[in-house]
TIRO-2110 file (N, C-alpha, C; in Angstrom, 1 decimal):
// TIRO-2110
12.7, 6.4, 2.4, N, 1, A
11.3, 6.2, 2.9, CA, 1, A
11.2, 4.9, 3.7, C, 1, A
11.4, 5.4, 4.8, N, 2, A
11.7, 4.2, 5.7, CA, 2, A
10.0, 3.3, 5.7, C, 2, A
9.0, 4.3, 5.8, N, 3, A
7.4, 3.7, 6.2, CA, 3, A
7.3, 2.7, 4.6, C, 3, A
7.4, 3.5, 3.5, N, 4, A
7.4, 2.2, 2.5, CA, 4, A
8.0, 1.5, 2.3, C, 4, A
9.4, 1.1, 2.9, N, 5, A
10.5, -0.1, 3.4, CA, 5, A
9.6, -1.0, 3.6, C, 5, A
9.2, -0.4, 5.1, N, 6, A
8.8, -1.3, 6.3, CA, 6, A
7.1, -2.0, 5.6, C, 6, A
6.8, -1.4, 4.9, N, 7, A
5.3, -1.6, 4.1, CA, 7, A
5.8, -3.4, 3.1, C, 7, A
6.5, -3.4, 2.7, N, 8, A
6.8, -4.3, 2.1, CA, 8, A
7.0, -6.1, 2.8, C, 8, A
7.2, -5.8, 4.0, N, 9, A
6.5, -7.1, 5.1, CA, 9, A
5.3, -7.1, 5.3, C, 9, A
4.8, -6.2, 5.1, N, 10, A
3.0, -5.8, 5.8, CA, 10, A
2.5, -6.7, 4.4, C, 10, A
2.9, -5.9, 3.1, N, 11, A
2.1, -6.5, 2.2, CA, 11, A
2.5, -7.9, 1.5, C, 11, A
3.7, -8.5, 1.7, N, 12, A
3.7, -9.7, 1.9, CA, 12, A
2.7, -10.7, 2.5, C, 12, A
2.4, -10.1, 3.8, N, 13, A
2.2, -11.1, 4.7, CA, 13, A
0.4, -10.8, 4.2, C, 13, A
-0.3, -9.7, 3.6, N, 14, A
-1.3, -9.7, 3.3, CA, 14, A
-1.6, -10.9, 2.0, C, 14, A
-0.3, -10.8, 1.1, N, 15, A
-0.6, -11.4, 0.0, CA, 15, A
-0.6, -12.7, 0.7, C, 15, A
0.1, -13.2, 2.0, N, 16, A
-0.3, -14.8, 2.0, CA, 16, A
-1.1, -14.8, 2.4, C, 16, A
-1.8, -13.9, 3.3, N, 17, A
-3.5, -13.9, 3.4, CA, 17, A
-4.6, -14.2, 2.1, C, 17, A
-4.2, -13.9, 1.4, N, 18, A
-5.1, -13.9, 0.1, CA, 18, A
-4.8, -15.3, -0.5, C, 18, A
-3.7, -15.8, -0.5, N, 19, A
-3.4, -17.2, -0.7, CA, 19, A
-4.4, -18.4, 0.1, C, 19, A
-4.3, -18.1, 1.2, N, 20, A
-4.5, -18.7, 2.3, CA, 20, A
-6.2, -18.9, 2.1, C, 20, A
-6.7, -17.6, 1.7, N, 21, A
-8.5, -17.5, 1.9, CA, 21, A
-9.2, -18.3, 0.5, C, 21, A
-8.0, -17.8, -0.2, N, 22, A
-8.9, -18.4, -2.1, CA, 22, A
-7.9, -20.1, -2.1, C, 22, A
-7.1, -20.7, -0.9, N, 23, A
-6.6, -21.5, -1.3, CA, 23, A
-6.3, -21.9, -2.8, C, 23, A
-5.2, -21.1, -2.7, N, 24, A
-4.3, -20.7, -4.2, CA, 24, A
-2.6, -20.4, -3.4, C, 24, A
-1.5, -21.2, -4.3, N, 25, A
-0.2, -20.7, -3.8, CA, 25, A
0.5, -20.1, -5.1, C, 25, A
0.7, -18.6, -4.6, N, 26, A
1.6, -18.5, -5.3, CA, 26, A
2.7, -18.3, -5.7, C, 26, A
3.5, -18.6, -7.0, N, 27, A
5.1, -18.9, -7.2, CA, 27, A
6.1, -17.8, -6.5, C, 27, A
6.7, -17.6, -6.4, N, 28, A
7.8, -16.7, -5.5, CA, 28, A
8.0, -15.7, -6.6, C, 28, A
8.2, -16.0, -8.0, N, 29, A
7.9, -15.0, -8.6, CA, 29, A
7.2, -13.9, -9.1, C, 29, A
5.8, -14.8, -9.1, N, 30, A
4.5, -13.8, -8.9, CA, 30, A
4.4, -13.0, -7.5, C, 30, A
4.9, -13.6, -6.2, N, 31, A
4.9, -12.3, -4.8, CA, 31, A
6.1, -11.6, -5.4, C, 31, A
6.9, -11.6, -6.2, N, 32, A
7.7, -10.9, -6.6, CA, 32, A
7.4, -9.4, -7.2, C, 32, A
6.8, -9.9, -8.2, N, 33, A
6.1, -9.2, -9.1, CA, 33, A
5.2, -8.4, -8.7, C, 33, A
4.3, -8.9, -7.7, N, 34, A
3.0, -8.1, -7.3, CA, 34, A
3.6, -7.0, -6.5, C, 34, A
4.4, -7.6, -5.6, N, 35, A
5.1, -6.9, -4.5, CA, 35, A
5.8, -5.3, -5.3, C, 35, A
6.8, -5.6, -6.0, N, 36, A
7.1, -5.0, -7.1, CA, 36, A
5.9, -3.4, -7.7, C, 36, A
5.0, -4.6, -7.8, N, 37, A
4.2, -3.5, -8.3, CA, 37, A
3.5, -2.4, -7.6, C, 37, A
3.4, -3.2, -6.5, N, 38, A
2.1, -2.4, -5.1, CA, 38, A
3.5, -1.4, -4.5, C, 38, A
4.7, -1.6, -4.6, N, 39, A
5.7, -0.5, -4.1, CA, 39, A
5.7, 0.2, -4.9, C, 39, A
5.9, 0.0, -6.4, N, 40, A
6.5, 1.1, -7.3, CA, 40, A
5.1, 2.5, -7.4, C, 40, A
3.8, 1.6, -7.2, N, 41, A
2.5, 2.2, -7.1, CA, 41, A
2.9, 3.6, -5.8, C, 41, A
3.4, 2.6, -4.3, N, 42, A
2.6, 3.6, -3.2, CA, 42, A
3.7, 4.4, -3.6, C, 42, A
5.1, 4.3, -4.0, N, 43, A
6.1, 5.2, -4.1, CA, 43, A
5.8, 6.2, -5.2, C, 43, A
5.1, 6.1, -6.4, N, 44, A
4.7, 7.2, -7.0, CA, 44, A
3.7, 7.6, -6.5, C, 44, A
2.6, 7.4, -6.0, N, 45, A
1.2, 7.9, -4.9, CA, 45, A
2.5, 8.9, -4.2, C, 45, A
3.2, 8.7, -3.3, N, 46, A
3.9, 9.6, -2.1, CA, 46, A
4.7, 10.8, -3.3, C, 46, A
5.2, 10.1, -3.8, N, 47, A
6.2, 11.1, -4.8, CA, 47, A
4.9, 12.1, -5.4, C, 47, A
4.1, 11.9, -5.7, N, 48, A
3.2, 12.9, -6.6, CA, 48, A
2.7, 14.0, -5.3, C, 48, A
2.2, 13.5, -4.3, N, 49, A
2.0, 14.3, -3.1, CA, 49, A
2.8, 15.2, -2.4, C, 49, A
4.3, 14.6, -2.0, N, 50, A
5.8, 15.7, -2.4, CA, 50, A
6.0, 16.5, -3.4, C, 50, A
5.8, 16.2, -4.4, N, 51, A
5.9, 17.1, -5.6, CA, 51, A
4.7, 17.8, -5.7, C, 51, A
3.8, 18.1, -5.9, N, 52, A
2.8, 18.7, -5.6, CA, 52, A
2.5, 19.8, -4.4, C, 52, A
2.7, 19.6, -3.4, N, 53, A
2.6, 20.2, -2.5, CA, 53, A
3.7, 20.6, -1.6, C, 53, A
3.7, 21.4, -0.4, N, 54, A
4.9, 22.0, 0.4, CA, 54, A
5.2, 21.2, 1.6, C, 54, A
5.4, 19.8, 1.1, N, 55, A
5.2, 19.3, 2.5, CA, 55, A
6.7, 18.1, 2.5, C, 55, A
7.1, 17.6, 4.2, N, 56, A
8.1, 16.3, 4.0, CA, 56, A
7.4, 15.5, 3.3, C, 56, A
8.4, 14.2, 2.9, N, 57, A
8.0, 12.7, 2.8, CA, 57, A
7.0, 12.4, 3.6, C, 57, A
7.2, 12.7, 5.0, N, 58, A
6.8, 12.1, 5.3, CA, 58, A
5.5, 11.8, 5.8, C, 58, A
5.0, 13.8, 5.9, N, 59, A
4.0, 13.8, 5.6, CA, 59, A
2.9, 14.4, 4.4, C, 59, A
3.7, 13.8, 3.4, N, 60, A
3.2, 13.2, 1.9, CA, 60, A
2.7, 11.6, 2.1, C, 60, A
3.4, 10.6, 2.8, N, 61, A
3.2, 9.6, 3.2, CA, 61, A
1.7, 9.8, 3.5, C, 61, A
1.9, 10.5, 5.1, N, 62, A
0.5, 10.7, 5.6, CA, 62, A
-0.5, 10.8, 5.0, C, 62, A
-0.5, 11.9, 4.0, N, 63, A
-1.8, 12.4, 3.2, CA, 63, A
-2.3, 11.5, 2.5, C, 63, A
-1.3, 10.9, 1.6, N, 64, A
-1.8, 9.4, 1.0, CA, 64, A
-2.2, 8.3, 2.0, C, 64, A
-2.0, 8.4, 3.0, N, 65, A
-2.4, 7.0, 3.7, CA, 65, A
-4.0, 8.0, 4.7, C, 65, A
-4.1, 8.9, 4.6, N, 66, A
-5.3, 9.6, 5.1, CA, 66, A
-6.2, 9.1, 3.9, C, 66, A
-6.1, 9.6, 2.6, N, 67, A
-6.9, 9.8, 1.7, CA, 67, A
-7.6, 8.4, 1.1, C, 67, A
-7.0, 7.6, 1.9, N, 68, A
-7.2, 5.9, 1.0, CA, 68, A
-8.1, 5.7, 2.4, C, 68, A
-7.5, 5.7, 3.4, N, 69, A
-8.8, 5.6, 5.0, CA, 69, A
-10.0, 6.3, 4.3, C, 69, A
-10.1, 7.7, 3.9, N, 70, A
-11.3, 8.2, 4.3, CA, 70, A
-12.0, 7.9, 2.7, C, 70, A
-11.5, 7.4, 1.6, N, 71, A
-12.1, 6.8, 0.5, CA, 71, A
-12.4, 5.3, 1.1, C, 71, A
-11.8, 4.7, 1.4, N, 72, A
-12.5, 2.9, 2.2, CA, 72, A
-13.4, 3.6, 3.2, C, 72, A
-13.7, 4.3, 3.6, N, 73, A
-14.9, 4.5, 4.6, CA, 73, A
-16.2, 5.2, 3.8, C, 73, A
-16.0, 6.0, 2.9, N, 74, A
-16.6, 6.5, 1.9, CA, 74, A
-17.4, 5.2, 1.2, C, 74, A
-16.5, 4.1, 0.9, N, 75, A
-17.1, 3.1, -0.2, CA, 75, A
-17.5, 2.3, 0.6, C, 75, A
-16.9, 1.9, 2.3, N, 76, A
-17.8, 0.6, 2.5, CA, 76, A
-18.6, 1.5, 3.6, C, 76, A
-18.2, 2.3, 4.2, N, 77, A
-18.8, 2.3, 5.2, CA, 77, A
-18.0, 2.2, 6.8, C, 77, A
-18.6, 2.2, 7.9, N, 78, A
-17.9, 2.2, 8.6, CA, 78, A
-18.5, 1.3, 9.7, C, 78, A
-18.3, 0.2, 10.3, N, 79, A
-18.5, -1.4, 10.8, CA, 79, A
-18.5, -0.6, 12.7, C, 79, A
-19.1, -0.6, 13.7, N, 80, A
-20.5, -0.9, 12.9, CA, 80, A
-21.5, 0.0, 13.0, C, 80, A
END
């Protein structure tokens, strides 16, 4: 699963965003751990979608990454 590979810089670089705004650094093993966790999360998300249904990875990928857009638009809204 190359897209959740490639996800793994994305969310890095989000988590130094979050560092950066609450001026807070965190240990290399806590981005470890989080990181760790937010993969093993989207990889069972995608895996339950493949198994479930008649579809590739990769668009199991898709449907979970549709379903989380149109729930954040659902909860906040849509700007502007």
């Amino acid at each position: 699963m190359r897209a959740i590979a490639n996800a793994g810089g994305v969310t890095v670089s989000y988590f130094e965003w979050l560092q950066d705004i609450n001026r807070r650094k965190w240990s290399l093993e806590r981005v470890r751990e989080e990181l760790e966790s937010e993969m093993l999360s989207a990889w069972a998300d995608v895996r339950r979608e493949f198994e479930s249904r008649d579809v590739t990875w990769r668009d199991a990928a898709y449907i979970v990454a549709l379903a989380r857009v149109a729930e954040a638009k659902s909860t906040r809204g849509l700007w502007p």
